[in-house]
C-alpha positions in Angstrom: 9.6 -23.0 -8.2 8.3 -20.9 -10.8 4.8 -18.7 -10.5 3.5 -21.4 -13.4 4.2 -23.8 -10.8 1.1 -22.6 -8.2 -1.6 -24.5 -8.5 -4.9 -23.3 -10.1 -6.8 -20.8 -7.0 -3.0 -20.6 -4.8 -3.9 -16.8 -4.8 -8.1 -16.8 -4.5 -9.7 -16.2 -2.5 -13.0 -17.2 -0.5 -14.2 -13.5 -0.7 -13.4 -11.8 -3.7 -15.8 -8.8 -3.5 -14.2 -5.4 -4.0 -11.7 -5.0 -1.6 -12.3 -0.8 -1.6 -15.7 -1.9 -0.1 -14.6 -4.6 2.1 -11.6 -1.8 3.7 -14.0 0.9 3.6 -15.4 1.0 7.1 -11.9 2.3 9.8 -10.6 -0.2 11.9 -8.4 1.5 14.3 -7.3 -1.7 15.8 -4.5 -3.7 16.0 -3.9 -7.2 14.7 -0.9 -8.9 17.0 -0.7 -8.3 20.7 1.7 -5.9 22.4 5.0 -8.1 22.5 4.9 -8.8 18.9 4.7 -5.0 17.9 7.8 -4.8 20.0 9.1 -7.3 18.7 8.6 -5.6 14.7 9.8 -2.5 15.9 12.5 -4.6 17.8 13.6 -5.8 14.1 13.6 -2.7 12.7 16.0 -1.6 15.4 18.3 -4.0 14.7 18.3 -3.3 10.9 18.7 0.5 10.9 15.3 1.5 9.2 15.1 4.9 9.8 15.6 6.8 6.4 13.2 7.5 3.5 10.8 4.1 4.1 7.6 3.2 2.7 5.6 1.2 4.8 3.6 -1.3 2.6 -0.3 -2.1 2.9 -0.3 0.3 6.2 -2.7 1.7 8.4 -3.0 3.9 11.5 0.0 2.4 13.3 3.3 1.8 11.6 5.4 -1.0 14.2 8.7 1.5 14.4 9.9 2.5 18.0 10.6 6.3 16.6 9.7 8.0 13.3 11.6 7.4 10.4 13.2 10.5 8.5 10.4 10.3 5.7 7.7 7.3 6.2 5.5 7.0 3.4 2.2 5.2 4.2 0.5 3.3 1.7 -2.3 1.2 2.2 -6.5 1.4 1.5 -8.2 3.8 3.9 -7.6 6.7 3.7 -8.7 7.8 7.1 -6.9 5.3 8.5 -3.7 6.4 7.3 -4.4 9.6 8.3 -4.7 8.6 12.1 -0.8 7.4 11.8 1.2 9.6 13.7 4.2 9.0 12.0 3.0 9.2 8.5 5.1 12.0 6.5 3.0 11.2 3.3 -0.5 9.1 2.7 -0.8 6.7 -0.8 -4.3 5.3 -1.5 -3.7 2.3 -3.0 -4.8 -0.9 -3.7 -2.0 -3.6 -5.0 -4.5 -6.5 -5.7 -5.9 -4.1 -8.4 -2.7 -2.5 -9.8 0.7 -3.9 -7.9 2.4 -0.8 -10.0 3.6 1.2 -7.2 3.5 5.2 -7.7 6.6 6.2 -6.7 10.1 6.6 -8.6 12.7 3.9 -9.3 15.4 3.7 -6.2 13.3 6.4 -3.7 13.4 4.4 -0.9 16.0 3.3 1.7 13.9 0.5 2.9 10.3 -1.0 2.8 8.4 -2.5 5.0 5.3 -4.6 5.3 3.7 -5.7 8.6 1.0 -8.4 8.8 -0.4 -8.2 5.3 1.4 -9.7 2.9 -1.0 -13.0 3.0 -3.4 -11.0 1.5 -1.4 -9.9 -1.8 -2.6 -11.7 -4.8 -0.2 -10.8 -7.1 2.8 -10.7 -4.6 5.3 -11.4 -7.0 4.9 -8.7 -9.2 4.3 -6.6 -6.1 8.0 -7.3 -4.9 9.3 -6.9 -7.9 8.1 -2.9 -8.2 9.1 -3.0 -4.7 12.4 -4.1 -5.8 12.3 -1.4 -8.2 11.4 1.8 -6.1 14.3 0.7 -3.4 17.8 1.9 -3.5 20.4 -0.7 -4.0 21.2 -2.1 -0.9 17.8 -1.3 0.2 15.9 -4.1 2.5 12.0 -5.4 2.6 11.2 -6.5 5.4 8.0 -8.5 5.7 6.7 -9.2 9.1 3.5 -11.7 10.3 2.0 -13.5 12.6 -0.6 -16.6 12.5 -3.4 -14.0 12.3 -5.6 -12.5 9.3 -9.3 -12.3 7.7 -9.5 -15.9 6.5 -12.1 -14.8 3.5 -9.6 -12.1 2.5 -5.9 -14.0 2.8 -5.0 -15.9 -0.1 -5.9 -19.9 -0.3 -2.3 -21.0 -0.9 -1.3 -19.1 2.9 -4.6 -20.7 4.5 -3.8 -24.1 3.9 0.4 -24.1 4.8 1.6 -24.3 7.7 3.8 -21.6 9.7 7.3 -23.1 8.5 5.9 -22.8 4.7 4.4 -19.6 5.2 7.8 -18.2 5.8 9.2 -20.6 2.6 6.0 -18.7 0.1 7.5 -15.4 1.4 10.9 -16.3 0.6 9.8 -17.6 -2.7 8.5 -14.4 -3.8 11.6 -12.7 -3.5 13.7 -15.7 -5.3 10.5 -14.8 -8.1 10.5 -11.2 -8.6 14.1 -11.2 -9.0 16.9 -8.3 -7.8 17.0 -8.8 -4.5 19.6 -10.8 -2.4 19.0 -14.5 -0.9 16.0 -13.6 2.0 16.5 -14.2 5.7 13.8 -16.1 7.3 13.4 -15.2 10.9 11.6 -17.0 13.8 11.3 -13.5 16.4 8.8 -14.8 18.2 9.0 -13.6 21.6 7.5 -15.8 24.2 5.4 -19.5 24.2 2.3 -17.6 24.6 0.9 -15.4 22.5 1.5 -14.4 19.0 4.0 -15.7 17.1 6.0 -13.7 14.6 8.1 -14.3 11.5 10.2 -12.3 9.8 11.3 -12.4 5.8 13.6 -9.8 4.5 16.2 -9.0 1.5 18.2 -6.6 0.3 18.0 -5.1 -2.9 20.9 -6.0 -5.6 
């Protein structure tokens, strides 16, 4: 697949007001119940992310079990990445307008990006300067669940189905090029309650 190969409206939207509007107002809230933030910061466990990591599209809770060494937070309200605890520095930024990210070629150790990426609509120019600002070696790891803001995720994730949502993500990374073949990764914990996938690669 090739991004030509979308079809026409994959990443609309049905609410495409301005998104620094729409984020304006804080939500300190979650958005996945208690055993699937374990289960992220389970993950993260497992992989070792604990160096200089940028945590992609944040807010005021980043899913890690202990503070990274450095943990750059980047995401669009300002306040509420000032409420994250583990936060070492705060970005403002908002990929849908500019995916450029504002850091320097091969800074991080690892990324990660928890329950957003459905709402990217330019993901795969956004892994690509991902790809870019990690070292090599360096993972992304994207984590979600079956939740979101239905007007704000992108058509093309509404209308797929679990299995293919995991299959989009891994397409993104076969797309933006420089990164290793993704895992795909069912982690979800338990028959009830939310379910959790997990899509990560390594950097070239």
């Amino acid at each position: 697949m090739t991004i030509e190969q979308f079809p026409a409206g994959f990443f609309g939207r049905a609410d495409e007001f301005d998104d620094a509007v729409v984020y304006e107002p804080v939500r300190l809230v979650t958005h996945i119940d208690a055993a699937a933030i374990a289960g992220v910061a389970s993950l993260y466990d497992e992989l070792g992310i604990n160096g200089r990591v940028l945590d992609l599209m944040s807010s005021w809770v980043s899913h890690f079990s202990s503070s990274p060494s450095e943990l750059a937070v980047l995401g669009m309200n300002p306040k509420e990445l000032g409420a994250n605890p583990m936060a070492t520095s705060i970005h403002t930024h908002d990929l849908n307008a500019s995916p450029v990210l504002p850091f320097a070629d091969d800074h991080f150790t690892d990324v990660v990006c928890a329950m957003s990426v459905d709402y990217l609509t330019k993901p795969v120019e956004v892994f690509a300067e991902v790809c870019r600002v990690l070292e090599p070696g360096g993972r992304f790891v994207c984590t979600f669940s079956n939740r979101c803001f239905p007007t704000k995720a992108i058509r093309g994730w509404l209308t797929a189905t679990e299995p293919q949502r995991c299959e989009l993500v891994e397409a993104y990374f076969r797309l933006a090029g420089g990164f290793s073949p993704a895992v795909i990764d069912n982690r979800t914990a338990a028959p009830i309650g939310d379910p959790l996938y997990a899509v990560w690669a390594a950097k070239r």
